[in-house]
N, C-alpha and C positions, 0 to 999 in steps of 0.2 A: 306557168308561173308568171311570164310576163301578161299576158291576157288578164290572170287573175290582179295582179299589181294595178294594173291600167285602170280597171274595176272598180277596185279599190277607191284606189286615186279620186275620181268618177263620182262614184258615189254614197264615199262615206269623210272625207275633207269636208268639215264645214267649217268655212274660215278662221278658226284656231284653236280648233279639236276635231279627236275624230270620233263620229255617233259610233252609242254605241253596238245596232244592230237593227235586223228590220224584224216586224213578225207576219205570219202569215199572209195575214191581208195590205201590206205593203207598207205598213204604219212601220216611221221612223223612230228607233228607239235615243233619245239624247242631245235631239237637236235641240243647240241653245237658244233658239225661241220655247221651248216648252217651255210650262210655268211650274214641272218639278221636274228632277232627275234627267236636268239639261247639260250636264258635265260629270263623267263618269271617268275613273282612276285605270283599269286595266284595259281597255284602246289604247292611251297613250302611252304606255311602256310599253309594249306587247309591239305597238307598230315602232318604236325605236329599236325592242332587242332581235328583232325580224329584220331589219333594215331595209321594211318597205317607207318608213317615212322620210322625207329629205332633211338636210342639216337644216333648212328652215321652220318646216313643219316641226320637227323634233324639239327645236328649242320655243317653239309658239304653244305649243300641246304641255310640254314640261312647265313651262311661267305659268298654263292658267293651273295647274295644280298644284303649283305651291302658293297661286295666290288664291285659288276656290277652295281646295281639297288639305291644303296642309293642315293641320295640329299640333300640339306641343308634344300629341303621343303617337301619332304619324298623320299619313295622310286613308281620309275618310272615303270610301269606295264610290259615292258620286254625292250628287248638291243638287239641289235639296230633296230633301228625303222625298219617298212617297206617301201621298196624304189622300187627297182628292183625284188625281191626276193618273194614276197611273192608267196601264193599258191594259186591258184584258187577257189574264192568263201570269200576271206580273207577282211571282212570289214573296219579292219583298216588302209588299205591303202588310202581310200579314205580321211582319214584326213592327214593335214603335218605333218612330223616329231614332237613330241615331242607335238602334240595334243590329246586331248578324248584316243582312245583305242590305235592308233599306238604312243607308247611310252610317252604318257602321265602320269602325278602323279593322279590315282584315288583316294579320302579322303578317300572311303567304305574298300578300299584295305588294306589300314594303320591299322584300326582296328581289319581287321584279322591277318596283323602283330604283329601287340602291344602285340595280345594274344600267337601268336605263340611264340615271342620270351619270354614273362612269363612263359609259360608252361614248355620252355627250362631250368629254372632259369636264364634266362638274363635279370636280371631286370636292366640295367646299358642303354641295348640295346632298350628294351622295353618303359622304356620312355624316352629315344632321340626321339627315332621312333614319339610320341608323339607329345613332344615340335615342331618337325620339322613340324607338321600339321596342331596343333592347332592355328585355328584364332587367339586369344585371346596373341600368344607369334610373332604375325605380325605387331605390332600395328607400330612399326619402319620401316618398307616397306612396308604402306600405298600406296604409289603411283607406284609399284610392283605388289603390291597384287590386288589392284581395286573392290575389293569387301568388304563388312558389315563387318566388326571385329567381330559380334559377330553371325558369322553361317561358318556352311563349305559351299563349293562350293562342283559342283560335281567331279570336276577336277583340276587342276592347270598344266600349260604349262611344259611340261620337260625341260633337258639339252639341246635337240637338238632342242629346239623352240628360234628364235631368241626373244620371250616374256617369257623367263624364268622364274617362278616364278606367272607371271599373272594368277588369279584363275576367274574361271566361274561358270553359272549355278546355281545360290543359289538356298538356299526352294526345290530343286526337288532333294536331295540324301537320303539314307538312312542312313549315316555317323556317327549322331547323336547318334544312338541307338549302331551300331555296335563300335565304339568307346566307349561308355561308355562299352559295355561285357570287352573291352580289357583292358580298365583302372580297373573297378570295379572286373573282373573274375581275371584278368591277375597280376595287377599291384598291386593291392591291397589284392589280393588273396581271396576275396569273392566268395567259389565254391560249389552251394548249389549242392543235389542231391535228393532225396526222401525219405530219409533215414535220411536225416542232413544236418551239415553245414561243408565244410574243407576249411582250414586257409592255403594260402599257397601265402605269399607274397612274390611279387619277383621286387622290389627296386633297384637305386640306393645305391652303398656301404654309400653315406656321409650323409643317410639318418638315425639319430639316434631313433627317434619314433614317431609313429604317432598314430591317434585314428579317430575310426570308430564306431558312432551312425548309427546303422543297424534295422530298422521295419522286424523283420523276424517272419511269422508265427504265427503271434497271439500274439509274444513276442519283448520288447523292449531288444538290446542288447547294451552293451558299453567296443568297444573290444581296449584296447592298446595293441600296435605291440611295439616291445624293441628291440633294434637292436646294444647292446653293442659291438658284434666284429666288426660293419661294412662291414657284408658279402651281397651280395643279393636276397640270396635265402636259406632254410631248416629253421628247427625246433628241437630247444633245447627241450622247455618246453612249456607245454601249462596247464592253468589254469581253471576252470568254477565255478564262483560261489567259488573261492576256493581252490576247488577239481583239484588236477591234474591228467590230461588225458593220455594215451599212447599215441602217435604220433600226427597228428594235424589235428584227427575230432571230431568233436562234434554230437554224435546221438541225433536225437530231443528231447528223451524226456530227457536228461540234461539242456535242456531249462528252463527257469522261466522266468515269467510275466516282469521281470527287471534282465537282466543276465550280471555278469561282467566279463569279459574276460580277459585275460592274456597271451601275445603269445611272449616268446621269440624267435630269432630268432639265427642261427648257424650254 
């Protein structure tokens, strides 16, 4: 693993993203000198929720996608589409611009953003990211969206599709599940491990408190989050049953049958 990381490191950082792959014959896929598809969306989540990128890398790779890759309906799977340029063997060219894989908005993709950018403490970030995908905040560009209000699609048309915005594909993504790790792990900081449970919500700032009925383990929990400075991410105080804990995990056996929680936030 360390070998691999080092690798990594090596030879896929290109000063403030990471390419996104080599092919056969050594050609680099994503570097920002190409003149298409020089910035691609799943490298840079992928290397935050792995935690091979540094808190520097993480926060330089996150900024250029919301300032290459973001949209009003998320963010679009790389920049700029393939036209002329691509490499040989490169499937995305076969669709238009701002379609499926060449520069399309894929739903599954968003929810390993949501989480990347939690993990960063951008919860401001994290659920914009959100809001801009979920069906349920489209109901106003019905006739845009053309699809069920209450599913993802697998896709939605990018910037460079002259059907911007228009979504496809229902019932066939995996969106669903991955979107709730990013809201539930990410957003709301639900981060079980084997050991326990850690609390590490990462909100919007005008968010003052919220509460989470959680089935964990054999145990019913009832956690209020308190968010007097309006920050969106760390941890003042944490509570169990009472008791306060050092920093903000809870080992399982502080569990009980009915556990009430307490987690401010700072």
């Amino acid at each position: 693993q360390e070998q691999l990381g080092k690798l990594i490191q090596e030879l896929c950082w290109n000063e403030d993203r990471f390419i996104r792959g080599f092919t056969e014959r050594g050609e680099v896929i994503g570097k920002r000198t190409d003149p298409e598809a020089n910035m691609w969306l799943n490298p840079q989540s992928w290397a935050v929720i792995s935690g091979l990128a540094t808190e520097r890398q993480a926060d330089m790779a996150l900024q250029m996608v919301y300032e290459r890759l973001n949209t009003e309906y998320g963010a679009i799977l790389m920049d700029p589409p393939y036209h002329a340029n691509a490499f040989d063997g490169a499937l995305a060219v076969i669709y238009n611009a701002g379609t499926k894989e060449n520069a399309g908005i894929f739903s599954q993709s968003q929810g390993w953003l949501i989480l990347a950018e939690a993990l960063c403490g951008h919860g401001e970030r994290a659920f914009n990211y959100f809001l801009e995908n979920a069906p349920a905040a489209q109901n106003d560009r019905a006739e845009i969206r053309q699809l069920e209000p209450y599913c993802y699609g697998q896709f939605t048309e990018g910037k460079a599709s002259p059907n911007f915005g228009r979504s496809h594909v229902h019932w066939l993504t995996g969106t669903a599940s991955t979107v709730m790790v990013g809201c539930v792990e990410g957003i709301l900081g639900m981060r079980p491990d084997f050991y326990g449970l850690r609390i590490a919500p990462s909100i919007p700032k005008e968010w003052e408190k919220f509460e989470i009925s959680k089935d964990f383990r054999g145990c019913h929990l009832h956690i209020t989050v308190k968010n007097p400075g309006h920050v969106e991410a760390g941890c003042k105080k944490l509570y169990v049953n009472g008791e306060e804990l050092p920093g903000n995990y809870i080992p399982q056996e502080k569990l009980t049958g009915e556990t009430e929680i307490e987690f401010y936030m700072s």
